[in-house]
C-alpha positions as CSV (number, residue, x, y, z in Angstrom):
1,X,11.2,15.9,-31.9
2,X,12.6,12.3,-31.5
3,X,11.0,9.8,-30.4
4,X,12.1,6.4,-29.0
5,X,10.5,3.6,-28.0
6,X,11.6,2.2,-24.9
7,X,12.6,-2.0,-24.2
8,X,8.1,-2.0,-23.8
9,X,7.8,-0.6,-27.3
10,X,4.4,1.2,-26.0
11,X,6.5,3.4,-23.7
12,X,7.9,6.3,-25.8
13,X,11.0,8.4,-24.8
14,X,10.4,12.2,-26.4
15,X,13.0,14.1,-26.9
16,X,12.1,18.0,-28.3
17,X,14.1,20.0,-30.5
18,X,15.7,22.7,-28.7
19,X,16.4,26.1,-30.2
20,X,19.1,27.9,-27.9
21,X,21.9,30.5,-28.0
22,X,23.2,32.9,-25.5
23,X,20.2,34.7,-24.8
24,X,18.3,31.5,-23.5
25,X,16.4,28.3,-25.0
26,X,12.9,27.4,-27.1
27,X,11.2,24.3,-27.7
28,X,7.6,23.3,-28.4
29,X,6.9,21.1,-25.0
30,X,3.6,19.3,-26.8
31,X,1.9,19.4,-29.9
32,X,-0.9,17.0,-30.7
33,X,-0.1,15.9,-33.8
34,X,3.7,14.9,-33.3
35,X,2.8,13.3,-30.2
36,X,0.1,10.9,-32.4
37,X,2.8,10.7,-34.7
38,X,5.3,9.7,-32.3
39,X,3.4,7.6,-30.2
40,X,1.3,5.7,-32.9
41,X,-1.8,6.6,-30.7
42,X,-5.2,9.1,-31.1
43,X,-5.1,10.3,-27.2
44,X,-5.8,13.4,-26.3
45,X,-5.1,15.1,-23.0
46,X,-8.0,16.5,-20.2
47,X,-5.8,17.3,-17.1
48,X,-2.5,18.8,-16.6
49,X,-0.9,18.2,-12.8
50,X,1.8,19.6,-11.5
51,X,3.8,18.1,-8.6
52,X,6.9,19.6,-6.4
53,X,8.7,17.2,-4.0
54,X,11.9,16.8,-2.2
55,X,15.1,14.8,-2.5
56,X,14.1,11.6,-1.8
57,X,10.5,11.4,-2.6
58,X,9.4,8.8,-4.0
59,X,5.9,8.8,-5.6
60,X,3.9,5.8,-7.2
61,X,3.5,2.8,-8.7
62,X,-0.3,4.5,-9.1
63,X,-2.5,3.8,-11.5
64,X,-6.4,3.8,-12.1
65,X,-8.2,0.6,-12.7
66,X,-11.1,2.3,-14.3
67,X,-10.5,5.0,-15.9
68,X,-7.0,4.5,-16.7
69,X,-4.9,7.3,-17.7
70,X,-2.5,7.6,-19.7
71,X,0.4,10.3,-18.8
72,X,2.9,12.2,-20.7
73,X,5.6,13.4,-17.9
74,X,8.2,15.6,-17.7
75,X,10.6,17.8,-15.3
76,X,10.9,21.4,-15.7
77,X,13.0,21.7,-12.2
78,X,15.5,19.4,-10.9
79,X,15.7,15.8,-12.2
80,X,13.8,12.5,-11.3
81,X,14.0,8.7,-12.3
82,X,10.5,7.7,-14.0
83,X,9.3,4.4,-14.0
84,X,6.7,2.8,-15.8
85,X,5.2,-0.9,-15.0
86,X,3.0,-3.0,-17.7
87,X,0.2,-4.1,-15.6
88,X,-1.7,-5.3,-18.4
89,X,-1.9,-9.5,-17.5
90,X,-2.2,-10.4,-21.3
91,X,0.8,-8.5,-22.6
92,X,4.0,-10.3,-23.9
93,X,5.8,-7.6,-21.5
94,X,3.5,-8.1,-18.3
95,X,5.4,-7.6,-15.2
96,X,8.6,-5.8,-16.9
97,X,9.5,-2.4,-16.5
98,X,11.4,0.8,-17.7
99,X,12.7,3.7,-16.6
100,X,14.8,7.0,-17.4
101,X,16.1,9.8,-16.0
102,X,13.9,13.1,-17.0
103,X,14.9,16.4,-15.9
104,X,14.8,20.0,-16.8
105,X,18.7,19.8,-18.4
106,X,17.4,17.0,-20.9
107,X,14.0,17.9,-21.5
108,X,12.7,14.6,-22.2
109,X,9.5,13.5,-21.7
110,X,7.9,9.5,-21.2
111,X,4.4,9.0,-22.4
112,X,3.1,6.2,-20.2
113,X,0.4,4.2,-21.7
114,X,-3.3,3.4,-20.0
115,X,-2.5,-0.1,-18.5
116,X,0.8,0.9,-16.9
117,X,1.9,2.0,-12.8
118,X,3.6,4.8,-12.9
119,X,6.2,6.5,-10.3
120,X,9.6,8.5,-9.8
121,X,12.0,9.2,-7.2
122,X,13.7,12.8,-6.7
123,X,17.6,12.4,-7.6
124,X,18.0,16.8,-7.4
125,X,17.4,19.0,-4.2
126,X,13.8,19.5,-5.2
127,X,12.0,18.5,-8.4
128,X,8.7,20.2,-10.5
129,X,7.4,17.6,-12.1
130,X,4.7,18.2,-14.9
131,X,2.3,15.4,-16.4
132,X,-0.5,15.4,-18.7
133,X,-3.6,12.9,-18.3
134,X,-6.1,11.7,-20.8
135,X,-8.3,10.6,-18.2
136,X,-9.9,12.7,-15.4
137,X,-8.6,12.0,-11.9
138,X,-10.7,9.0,-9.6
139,X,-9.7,8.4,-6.2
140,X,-11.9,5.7,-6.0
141,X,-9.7,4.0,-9.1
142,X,-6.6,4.4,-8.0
143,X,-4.2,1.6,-6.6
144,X,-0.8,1.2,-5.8
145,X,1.6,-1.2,-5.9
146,X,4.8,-1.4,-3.8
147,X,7.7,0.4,-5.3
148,X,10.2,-2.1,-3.3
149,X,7.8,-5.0,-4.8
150,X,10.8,-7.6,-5.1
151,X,9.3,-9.7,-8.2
152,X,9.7,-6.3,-10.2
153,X,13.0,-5.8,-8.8
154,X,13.5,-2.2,-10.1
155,X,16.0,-0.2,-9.7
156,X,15.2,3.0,-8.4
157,X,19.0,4.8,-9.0
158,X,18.6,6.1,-5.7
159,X,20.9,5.0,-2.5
160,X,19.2,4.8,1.0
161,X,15.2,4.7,1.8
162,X,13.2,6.9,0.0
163,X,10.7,9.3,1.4
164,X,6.8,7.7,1.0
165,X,3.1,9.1,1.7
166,X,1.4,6.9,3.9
167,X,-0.8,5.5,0.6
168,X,2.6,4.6,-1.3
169,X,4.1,3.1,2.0
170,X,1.0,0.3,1.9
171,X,1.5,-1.0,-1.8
172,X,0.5,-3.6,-2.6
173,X,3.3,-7.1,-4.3
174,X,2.3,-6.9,-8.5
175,X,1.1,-10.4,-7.4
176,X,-1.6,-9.3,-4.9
177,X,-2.7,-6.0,-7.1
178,X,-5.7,-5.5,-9.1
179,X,-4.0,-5.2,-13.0
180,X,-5.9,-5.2,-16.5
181,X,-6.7,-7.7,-18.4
C-alpha cells in the first residue's frame, strides 16, 4: 500500500495495491501491521460500522470527547468527500482541515486520528461507507460541530444544501464546541 500523509501530517491517505485483470479485482482492505507502518501509530481496531446514505447527505463533524476514536474510512459503493478537522487546541494545525474524495473506483482509505471531527457528503446516487473504530461507540461523548461552521470555511465539493439529521443540523461554531486539549 501507499501511504500519504495529508497537509495535517497525522491524517494518512491509504492507497492499497490492487491486483486486477479481466476476471475482476483483489486487494488486502486492512492489515495491522502496514497500517502501524503507515500511520506511525500502535492502534488497534474494536468496531467496524457500516453506513448507507443518499445523494446529498451529509454526515458529521462528530467526534467523542471521551473516548475518542480514531477511524479508518472508506467507500465500497458510490463516492463521498471526507473531511477531517483537528480539534486538538494545542496543535500547530488546530482549527485546519483536510479532505479527499474516497470511493469504491479509488479505493482509498483516510485514517482519522483520536482528536479529530470527522464527516462526508454523498457526491454518487447512494454511498456504503465503511469505517473502523478503535474506540467503542458513546453517545453520551459525542458532539458535533457545524459543517457550514464559517471560521473552518470548508469546502464540501458539493453544490446546493445538503441533506442533515436533526443532531448534525444543531452543530455547534468550532468556537463554541468542546475540543481536546
Amino acid at each position: 500500500m501507499q501511504a500519504t500523509r495529508l497537509a495535517i501530517p497525522d491524517v494518512v491517505l491509504i492507497e492499497p495495491k490492487v491486483f486486477g485483470d479481466a476476471r475482476g479485482f483483489f486487494y488486502e482492505s486492512f492489515n495491522q501491521r502496514a497500517f502501524n507502518e503507515a500511520t506511525g501509530t500502535d492502534h488497534s481496531f474494536v468496531q467496524d460500522n457500516h453506513s448507507r446514505s443518499a445523494k446529498g447527505v451529509l454526515r458529521g463533524l462528530h467526534y467523542q470527547i471521551q473516548q475518542p476514536q480514531g477511524k479508518l474510512v472508506r467507500v465500497v459503493h458510490g463516492a463521498v468527500f471526507d473531511v477531517a478537522v483537528d480539534i486538538r487546541k494545542n496543535s500547530p494545525t488546530f482549527g485546519r482541515w483536510v479532505g479527499e474524495e474516497l470511493s469504491a473506483d479509488n479505493r482509498r482509505q483516510l485514517w482519522v486520528p483520536p482528536g479529530f471531527a470527522h464527516g462526508f457528503v454523498v457526491l454518487s446516487e447512494v454511498a456504503e461507507f465503511l469505517y473502523k473504530t478503535t474506540d467503542f461507540y458513546a453517545p453520551e461523548y459525542e458532539r458535533c460541530i457545524a459543517w457550514d461552521d464559517a471560521s473552518l470555511a470548508i469546502d464540501w465539493h458539493f453544490q446546493g444544501q445538503p441533506s442533515l439529521s436533526v443532531k448534525d443540523a444543531q452543530g455547534l461554531s468550532l468556537a463554541k464546541a468542546e475540543v481536546f486539549p
